[in-house]
N, C-alpha and C positions, 0 to 999 in steps of 0.2 A: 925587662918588662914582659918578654912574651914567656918566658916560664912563669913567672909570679901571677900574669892573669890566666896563663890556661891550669896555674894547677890550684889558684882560688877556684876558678870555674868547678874543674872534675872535684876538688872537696867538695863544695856544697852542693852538688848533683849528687854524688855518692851518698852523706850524710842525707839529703832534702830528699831523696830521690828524687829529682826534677831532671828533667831531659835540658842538657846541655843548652839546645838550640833555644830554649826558654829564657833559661838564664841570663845569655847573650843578648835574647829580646830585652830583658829586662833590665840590663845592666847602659843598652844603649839609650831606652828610651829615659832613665834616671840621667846618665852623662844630658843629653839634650837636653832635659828641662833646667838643669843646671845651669847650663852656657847660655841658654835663651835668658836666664833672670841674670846673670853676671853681666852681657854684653847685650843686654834691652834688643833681641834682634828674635822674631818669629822664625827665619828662614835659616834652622840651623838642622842638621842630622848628623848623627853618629853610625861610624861606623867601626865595627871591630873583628877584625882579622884573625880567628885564633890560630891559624898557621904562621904566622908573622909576630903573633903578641900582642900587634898594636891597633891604638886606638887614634881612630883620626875624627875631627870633628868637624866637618866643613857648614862655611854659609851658602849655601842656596837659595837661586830664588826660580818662581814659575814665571815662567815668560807669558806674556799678555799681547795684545796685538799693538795699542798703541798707550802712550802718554799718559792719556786721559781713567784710562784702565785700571792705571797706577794704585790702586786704594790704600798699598800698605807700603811706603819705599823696602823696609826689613824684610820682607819678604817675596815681592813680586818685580817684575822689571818688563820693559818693555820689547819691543821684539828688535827695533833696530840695535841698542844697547847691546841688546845681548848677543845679536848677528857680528859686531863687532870684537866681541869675545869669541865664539864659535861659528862662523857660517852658517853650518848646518843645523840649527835648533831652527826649532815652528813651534808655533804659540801652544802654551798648555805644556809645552818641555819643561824642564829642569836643568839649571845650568849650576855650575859650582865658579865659584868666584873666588873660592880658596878657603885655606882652613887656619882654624882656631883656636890658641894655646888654651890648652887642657891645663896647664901647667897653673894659671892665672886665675885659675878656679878659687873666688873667693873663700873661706869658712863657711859662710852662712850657707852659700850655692850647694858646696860638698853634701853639707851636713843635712841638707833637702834631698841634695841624690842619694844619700846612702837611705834616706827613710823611705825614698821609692822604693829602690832594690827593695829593702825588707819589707815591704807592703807588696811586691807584686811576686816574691820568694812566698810570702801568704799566703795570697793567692794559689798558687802555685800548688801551694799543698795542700789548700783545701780543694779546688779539684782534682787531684790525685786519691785524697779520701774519700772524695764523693763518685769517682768512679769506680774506686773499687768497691765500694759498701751499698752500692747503686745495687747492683747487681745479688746482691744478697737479704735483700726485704726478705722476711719471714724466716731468716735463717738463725739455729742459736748458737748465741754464742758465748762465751766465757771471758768472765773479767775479776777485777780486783776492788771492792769501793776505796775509792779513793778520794772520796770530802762529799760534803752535804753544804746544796746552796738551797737555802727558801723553801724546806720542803722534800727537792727533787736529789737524787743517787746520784753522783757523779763516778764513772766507773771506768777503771781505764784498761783500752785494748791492745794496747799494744802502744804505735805510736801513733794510736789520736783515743779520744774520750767519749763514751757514750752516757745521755743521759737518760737516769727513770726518773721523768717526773711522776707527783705525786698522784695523777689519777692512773697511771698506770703502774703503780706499788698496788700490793694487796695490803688491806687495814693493820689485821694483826702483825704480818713480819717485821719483823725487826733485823739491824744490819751494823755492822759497829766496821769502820776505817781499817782495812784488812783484809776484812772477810772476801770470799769469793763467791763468785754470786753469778746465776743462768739466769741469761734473760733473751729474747728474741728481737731482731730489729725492724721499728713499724716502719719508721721513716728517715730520711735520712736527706739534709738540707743543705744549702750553702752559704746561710746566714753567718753573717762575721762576727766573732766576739761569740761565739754560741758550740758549745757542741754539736757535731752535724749528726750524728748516728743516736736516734733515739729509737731506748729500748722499752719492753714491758714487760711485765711479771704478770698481768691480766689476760692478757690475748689469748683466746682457745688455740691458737698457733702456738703456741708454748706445749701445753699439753701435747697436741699433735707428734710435734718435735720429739718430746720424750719418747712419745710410744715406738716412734720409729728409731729411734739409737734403743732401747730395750729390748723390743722382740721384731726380732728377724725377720716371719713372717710379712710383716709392715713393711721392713725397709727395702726385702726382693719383690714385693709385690706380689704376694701371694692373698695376704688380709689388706682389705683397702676398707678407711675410712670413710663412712657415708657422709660420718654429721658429727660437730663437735660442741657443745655450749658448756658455758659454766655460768658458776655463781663463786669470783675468785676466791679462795681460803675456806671455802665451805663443799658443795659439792659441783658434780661437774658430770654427765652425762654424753661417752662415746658412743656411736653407732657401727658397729662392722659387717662387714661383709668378705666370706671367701669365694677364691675364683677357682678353689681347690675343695670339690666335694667332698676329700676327707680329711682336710683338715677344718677343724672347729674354730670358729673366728672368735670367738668370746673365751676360748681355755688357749688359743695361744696370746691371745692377751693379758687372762691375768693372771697365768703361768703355773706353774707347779705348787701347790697351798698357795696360790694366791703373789707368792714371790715377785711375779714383776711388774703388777700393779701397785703392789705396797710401795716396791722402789721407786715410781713416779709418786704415790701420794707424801714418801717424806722428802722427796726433791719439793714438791708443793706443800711443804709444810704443815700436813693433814689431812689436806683438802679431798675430801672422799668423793671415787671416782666410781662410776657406775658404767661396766660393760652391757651393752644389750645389743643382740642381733637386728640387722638389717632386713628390713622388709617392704617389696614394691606395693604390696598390698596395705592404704593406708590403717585400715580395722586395724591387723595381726600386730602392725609399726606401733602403734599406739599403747596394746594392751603390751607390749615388752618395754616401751620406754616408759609406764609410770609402774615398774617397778622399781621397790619391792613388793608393791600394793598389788593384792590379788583382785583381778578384775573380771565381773560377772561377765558384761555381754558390753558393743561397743555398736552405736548407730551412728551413720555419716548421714549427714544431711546439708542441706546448703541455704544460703543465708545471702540477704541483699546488705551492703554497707555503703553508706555513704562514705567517700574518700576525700582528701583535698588534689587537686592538678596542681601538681608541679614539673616546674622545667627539669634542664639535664642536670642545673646544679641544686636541684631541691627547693627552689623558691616558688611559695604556695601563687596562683596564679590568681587577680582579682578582677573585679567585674570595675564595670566604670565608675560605679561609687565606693569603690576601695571593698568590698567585702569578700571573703574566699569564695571559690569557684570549687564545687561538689562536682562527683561524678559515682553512679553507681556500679558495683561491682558483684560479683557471687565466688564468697568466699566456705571454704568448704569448714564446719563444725561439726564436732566429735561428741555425742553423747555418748557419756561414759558410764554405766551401771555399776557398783559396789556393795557390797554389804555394809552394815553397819558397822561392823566394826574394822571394817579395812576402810571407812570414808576417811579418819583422819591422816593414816597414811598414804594414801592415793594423795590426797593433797598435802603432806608435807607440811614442815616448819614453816609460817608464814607463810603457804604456798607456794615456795620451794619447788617441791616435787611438781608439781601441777604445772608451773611454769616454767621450769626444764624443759618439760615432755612438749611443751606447746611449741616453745622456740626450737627443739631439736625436727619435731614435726610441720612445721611453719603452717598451725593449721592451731582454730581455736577449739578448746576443750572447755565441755561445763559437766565435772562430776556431781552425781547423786546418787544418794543411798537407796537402796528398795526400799525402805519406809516413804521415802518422800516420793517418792514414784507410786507408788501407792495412792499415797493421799494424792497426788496430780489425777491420778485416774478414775478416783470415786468423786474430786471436784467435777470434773468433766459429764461423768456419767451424770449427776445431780441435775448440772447444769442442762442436759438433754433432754431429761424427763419433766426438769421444769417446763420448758421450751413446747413438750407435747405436750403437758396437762392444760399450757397455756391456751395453747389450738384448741383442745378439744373441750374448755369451757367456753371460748370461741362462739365455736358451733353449735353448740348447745344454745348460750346466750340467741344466736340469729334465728334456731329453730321454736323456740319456744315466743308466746305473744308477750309483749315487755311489760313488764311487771309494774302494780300500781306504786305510784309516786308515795317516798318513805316521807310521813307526817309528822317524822319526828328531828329535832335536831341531832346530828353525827358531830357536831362540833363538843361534845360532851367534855370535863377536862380530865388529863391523864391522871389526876392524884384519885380520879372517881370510880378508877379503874380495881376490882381487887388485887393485889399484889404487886402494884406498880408503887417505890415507895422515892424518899425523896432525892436519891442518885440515881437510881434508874431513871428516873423522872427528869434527871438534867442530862444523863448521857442520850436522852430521846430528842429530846427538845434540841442537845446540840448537830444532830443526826436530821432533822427536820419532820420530827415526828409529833406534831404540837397538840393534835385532839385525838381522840377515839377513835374517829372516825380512819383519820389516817392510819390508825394503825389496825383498824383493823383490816382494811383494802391491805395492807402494806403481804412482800413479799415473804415469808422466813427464810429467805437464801439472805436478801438485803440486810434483815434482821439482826444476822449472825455475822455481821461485818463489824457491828457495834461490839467494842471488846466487854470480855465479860457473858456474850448471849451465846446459849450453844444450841444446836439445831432442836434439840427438849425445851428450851426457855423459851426459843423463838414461835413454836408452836402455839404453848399457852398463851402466849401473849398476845398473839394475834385473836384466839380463841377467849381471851377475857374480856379483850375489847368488845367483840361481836355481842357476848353477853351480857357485856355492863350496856351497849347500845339498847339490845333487845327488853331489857330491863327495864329502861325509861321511857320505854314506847307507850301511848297511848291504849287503854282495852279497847278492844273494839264495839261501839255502842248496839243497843240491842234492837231491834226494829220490831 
């Protein structure tokens, strides 16, 4: 018996890697719940000697003070009782009252212990994988796929299994049973029945990883990574920085012709990767991350935003009748200046590039072209002069004695108007512009809000009204 159980033990310690004294644990506590269901008795323990071999399994019970105490006969006993088995026991002891053939161990009992052992031998190895792979979040690592469940990469490491699920696969890749496959690890569980070591092909940790097994520089610490984002299987925008003034952070990244960037782009199966130097100053950071777009000029400015409150674990905070709870903040925005014909590269595929540069700068960007800047500032100026021309008929109107009362009707209709025909005539009416009179008061800035009117249209029109008003006035009688 005692070789047969200590060299069962050191096999599956050896093969499990599981620590001996585990084993033991778990092999005792399987004998016990055995012998508890065989001989209907709670007050049983095991125990196993591996210098002897043997397994003894005695009943015990806790000593109680009296009688009355008693709750369970199988397992508890009372204090004089058990005073007569040992003198020196006091209550809350543990006494043995002898032990109990193992031998007598029915089929069904065995056949429950042996499915402990192999559930707590599980165990067993799955915190031994979760301790070691604990410790390696963000790390990459190398596998084999080896099956496809629902979606998700099953890939194996050695001797336990990682999985990609499907949002952390990139769209396009594709992967066939065999292949070998880099992926990094986010997270890593102790859920049963599951893979514990889950990996990604998304994660800008992935990227990272590469550049640091690639170029040297990274890995001794000479180039350090500021900032990493992607957009996965499409592009992906690094930030560097060196702590060595003559070495170049951005050529020893992407190497001699380009050489060890390419190497990470066909690890990432395409996925075009953009070096750009780091900078504390956020202008100069700005105009290097939305390349390859040449960028005029770059203004910071800052901005109020309403936020939601949330707790530590991100749940939005409400007020008493349930609705989110705002707070304001001042967050910093990038006007960006471009030419015309670098606007739609500054913003990128779908905006793309635009939205790189934002997340790699954690700062919002609104490009425009000098044409539209332009017209921003001749709006403005208009807008200015109207503002004065408005003051100074103002003052005119308060200096001058007010004018005799007009004896004519201004309710005239628009069709009476010269050149007002019968669209214009409905795009007015839908605008609130219903008689002559209105339009002739009316602004030509408001004018030119109606589509179709341009600052020439809105003039005459205002000028035709006034016309066709003056038109229908009365002559003035002769005295």
């Amino acid at each position: 018996m005692r070789m047969d159980l200590v060299n069962l033990i050191r096999q599956v310690s050896h093969e499990r890697e599981i620590e001996p004294e585990r084993l033991v644990a778990a092999l005792e506590e399987a004998i016990t719940q055995a012998a508890r269901k065989q001989y209907h008795e709670r007050g049983v323990r095991t125990v196993i000697d591996l210098e002897k071999g043997e397994v003894s399994c005695l009943r015990v019970r806790r000593v109680v003070a009296t009688p009355e105490d008693v709750k369970d006969a199988t397992a508890e006993i009372d204090l004089a009782n058990a005073r007569a088995l040992d003198p020196t026991i006091e209550v809350d002891g543990e006494i043995v009252l002898g032990a109990l053939d193992t031998a007598n161990l029915g089929r069904i009992a065995a056949q429950a212990a042996r499915q402990m052992l192999f559930q707590r031998v599980r165990e067993a190895e799955r915190d031994n994988i979760y301790g070691e792979y604990i410790g390696k979040l963000g790390e990459l690592v190398n596998g084999i796929v080896k099956r496809f469940e629902q979606g998700a990469i099953i890939v194996e490491l050695g001797r336990t299994e990682g999985i990609i699920p499907r949002h952390q696969q990139v769209r396009h890749e594709r992967y066939s049973q065999g292949d070998r496959i880099r992926a990094v690890i986010v997270d890593v569980t102790k859920e049963p029945n599951k893979p514990q070591v889950v990996l990604s092909r998304t994660a800008p940790q992935l990227l990272i990883k590469l550049l640091e097994m690639e170029v040297p520089e990274i890995f001794d610490g000479t180039v350090v990574i500021k900032g990493c984002v992607r957009e996965p299987g499409e592009r992906a925008k690094v930030a560097v920085a060196s702590r060595d003034r003559d070495v170049d952070p951005v050529g020893a990244c992407v190497g001699m012709k380009g050489s060890r960037v390419q190497a990470i782009m066909r690890e990432l199966k395409g996925e075009k990767v953009d070096i750009i130097p780091y900078s504390p100053d956020l202008v100069t950071f700005a105009q290097s991350a939305l390349a390859p777009a040449k960028i005029n000029r770059v203004a910071l400015r800052e901005q109020q935003v309403r936020v939601p409150i949330t707790d530590t674990e991100g749940n939005v905070a409400l007020d008493e009748n349930g609705n989110p709870l705002f707070h304001e903040r001042v967050e910093p925005v990038l006007d960006v200046i471009v030419s015309d014909e670098q606007l739609s590269l500054a913003i990128g595929k779908r905006g793309q590039n635009v939205r790189l540069a934002s997340r790699l700068l954690g700062s919002r960007i609104e490009i425009k072209s000098e044409e539209a800047v332009k017209d921003e500032v001749a709006a403005a100026l208009a807008a200015m002069l109207r503002q004065v021309e408005g003051v100074s008929e103002e003052l005119e109107v308060e200096a001058e004695p007010a004018a005799a009362a007009v004896d004519y009707d201004t309710h005239l209709p628009l069709e009476d108007i010269p050149g007002v025909g019968e669209k214009l005539r409905e795009r007015l009416l839908e605008h609130g512009y219903s008689h002559a009179g209105a339009l002739a008061a009316a602004d030509p800035a408001k004018l030119m809000e109606i589509p179709g009117i341009g600052p020439h249209s809105a003039a005459k029109l205002v000028e035709a009204a006034k016309a066709a008003l003056a038109a229908q006035a009365p002559a003035p009688s002769e005295e």
